[in-house]
N, C-alpha and C positions, 0 to 999 in steps of 0.2 A: 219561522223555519219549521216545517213538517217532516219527525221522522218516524218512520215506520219501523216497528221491532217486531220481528216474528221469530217467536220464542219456543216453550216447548210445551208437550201435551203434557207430561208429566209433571207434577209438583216438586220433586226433588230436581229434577232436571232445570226446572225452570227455574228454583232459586240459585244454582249454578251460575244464572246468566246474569242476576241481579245485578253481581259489580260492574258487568261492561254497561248497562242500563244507567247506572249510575253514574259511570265515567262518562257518558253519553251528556247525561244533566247538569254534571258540572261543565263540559267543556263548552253546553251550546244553553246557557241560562236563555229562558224565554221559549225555549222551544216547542213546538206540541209535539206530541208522543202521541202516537198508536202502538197500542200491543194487540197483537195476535197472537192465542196462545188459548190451550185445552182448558175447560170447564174447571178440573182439577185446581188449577193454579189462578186461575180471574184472578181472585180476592187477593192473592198478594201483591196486586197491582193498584189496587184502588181506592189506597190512602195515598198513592203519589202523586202532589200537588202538579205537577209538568204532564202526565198520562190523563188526556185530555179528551181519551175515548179508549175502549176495551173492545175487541172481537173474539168473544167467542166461538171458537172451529169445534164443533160437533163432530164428529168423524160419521161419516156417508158413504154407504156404496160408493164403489167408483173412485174412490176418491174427492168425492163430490164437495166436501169439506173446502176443497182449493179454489174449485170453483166460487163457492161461497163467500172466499177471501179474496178472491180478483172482483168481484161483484162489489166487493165495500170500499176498498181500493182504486179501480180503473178511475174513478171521476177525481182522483185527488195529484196536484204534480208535485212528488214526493222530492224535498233537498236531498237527503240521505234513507237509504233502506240496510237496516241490516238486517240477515237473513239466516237464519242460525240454524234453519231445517231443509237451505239448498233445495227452496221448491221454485216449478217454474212461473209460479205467479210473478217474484222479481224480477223476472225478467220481460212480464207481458204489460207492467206498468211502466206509466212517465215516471221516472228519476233521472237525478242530477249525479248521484255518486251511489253507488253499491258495494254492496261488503255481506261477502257469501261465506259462511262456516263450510269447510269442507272434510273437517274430521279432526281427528287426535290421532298423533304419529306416537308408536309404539314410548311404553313407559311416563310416556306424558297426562299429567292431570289435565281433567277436562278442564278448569280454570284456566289454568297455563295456556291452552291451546285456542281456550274463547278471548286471553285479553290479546293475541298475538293482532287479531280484524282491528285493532286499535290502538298497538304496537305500545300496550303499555307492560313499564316494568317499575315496579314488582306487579307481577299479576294482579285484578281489581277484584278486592277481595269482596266476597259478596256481602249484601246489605241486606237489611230489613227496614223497612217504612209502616211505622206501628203504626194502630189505629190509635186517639185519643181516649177513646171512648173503650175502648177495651180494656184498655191500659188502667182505665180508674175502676172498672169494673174488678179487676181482678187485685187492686188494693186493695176494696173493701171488702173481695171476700175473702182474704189472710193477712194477718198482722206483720209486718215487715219485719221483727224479728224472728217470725216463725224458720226455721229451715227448711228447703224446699227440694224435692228428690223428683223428676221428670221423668217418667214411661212412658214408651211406645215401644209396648210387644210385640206389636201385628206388622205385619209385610204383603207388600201385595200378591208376593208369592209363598208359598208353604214354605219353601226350601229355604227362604232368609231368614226362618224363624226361632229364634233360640229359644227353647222351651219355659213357658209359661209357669210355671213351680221353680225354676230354679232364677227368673225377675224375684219373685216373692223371696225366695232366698236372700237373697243379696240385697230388697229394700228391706227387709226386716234387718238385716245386719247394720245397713248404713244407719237406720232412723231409732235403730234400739239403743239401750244403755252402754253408752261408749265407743258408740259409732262415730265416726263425722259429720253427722246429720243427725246425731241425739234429739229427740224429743219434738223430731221434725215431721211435716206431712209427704204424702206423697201424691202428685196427679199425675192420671194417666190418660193419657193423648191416642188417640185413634180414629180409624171412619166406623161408620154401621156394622161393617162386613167384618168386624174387628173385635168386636164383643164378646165371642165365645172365647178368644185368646186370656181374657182378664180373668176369667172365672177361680183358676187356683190365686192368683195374686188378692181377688178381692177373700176367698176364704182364709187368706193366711195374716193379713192384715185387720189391727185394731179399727171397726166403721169408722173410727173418727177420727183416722189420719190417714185417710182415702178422700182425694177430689174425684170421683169418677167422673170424665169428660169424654168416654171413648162415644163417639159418635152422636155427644150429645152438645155440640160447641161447632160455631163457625172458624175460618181459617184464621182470621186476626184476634180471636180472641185465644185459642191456642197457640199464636203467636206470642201475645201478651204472660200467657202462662208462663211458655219456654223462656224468655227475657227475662222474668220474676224466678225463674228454680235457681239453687246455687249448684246446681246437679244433674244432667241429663244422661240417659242409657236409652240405647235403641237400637236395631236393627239396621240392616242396609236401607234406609228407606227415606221419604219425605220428610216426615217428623223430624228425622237425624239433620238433615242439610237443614232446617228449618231451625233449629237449635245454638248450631253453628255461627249461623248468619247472626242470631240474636245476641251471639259474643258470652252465650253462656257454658261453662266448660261440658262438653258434649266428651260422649265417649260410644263412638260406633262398633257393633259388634257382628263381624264377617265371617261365614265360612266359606260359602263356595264366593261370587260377584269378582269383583276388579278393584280391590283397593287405590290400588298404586293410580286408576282413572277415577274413582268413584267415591274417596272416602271425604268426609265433614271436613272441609275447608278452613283454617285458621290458628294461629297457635295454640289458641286455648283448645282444638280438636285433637282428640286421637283416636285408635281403633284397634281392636283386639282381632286378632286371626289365629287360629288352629295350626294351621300348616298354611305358610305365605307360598307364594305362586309366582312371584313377578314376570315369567313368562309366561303367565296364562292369558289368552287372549276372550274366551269364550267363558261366557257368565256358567257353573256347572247346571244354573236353572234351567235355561234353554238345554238342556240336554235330558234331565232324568230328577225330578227333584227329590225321590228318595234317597240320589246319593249326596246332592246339597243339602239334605238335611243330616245327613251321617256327618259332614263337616262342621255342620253347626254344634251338634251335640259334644264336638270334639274341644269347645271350650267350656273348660268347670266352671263349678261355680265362685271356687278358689280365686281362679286367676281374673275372674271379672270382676269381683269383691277388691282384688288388690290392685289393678287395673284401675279402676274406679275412686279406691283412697291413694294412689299414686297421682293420677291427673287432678283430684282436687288440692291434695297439699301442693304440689305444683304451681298451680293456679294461685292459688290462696299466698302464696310466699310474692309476688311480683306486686 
């Protein structure tokens, strides 16, 4: 059986889709898998033993990127296409059954709304497909009773960025003397473009309870990371939904964005907001991001400190 999954450009976005992908796997063992889907997200694809080929979409003039995707596609006659970016390639290929995303109805998580093309219930909560090899990489570089505390400062936009002195705050509190993560390290997760974000967090922490990995690690092996922290804090971002997936108690942190569509998937997930919105429909980025970032700044340092020792004693009691 041949099915085709075209996914998303984004890396948070794309782990979103992971559970129907999954649901996908179990209902059709044996199947081969295409994914299509942005540069960003490949690698979270490509420890799964049924994803039997990767299509990378570049994005092109034109649109040209579509082009590119009907060109790898037309010669194959697909059983099932699901299509989760509602482009017209699905519709210029042989298939046998189609299954087109056409959005999220007001108040609705995006989960909720991707596992409807599949009609499952409870929604398919998203997964991770760890690399092996990452996985043992990052035992031997920390002792398993070490405590492990997870950052991702950076965002791909300014305005989702809770300020960088006041992470350093809050892991100095969690991993100091009488924290919840006493005597614990911390790593920090990021891309390239993400670097200048860490700079108060690495002045304020001891060198030797710093992993710095901001833009110096592939996706599975940050993968690997997030699955080994007992502690994840992050922004509206990839890292965060990445964290989640990994089933590690994640705790996202919003000011302007779309929670109630957008926030880290799962019980052990929660998320701190300023002033909640649930009739907002319009991310405050796309508009002005000096007032997304007024929203950000509008969570203390207090309430992510308590926030943060509330969702792990939580966790940690189950």
């Amino acid at each position: 059986m041949n099915i085709l999954f075209i996914t998303a450009n984004r890396l948070g976005d794309a782990v979103l889709t992971t559970g129907l992908l999954g649901a996908l796997i179990d209902r059709h063992p044996g199947a081969r898998i295409t994914v299509a889907c942005g540069p960003a997200a490949a690698a979270l694809f490509s420890a799964i033993p049924e994803v039997a080929r990767i299509v990378v979409l570049v994005k092109r003039p034109r649109h040209g990127h579509w082009l590119d995707l009907w060109l790898e596609t037309v010669g194959t006659a697909w059983d099932l296409v699901l299509d989760l970016r509602n482009t017209v390639v699905s519709r210029l290929i042989r298939r046998h059954r189609l299954r087109v995303f056409r959005g999220v109805a007001p108040g609705q998580h995006m989960v909720e709304a991707l596992s409807t093309l599949l009609d499952l219930r409870p929604p398919a909560m998203p997964r991770l497909w760890l690399d092996s090899a990452a996985l043992e990489q990052v035992a031997a570089a920390i002792p398993r009773q070490t405590p492990l505390l997870a950052l991702a400062p950076g965002a791909k936009s300014i305005g989702k960025r809770w300020p960088a002195h006041r992470y350093a705050i809050v892991a100095s509190r969690l991993i100091g003397p009488g924290g919840i993560l006493a005597g614990g390290s911390v790593v920090l997760l990021g891309s390239p473009e993400e670097r200048e974000e860490i700079g108060p967090i690495l002045a304020a922490l001891p060198e030797e309870c710093v992993i710095d990995l901001v833009g110096r690690t592939d996706l599975l092996v940050a993968a690997a990371w997030l699955a080994r922290a007992d502690l994840y804090i992050g922004n509206d971002s990839g890292p965060t939904h990445l964290a989640a997936a990994a089933g590690t108690p994640t705790l996202a942190l919003f000011g302007p964005g779309l929670p109630a569509r957008y926030r880290p998937w799962g019980p052990w997930a929660d998320y701190l907001i300023a002033e909640d919105d649930p009739a907002r429909v319009v991310d405050l980025c796309k508009i002005d991001d000096s007032l997304a970032l007024a929203e950000m700044e509008k969570l203390s340092v207090e309430q992510v400190s308590a926030a943060a020792e509330g969702l792990f004693r939580r966790i940690a009691k189950r």
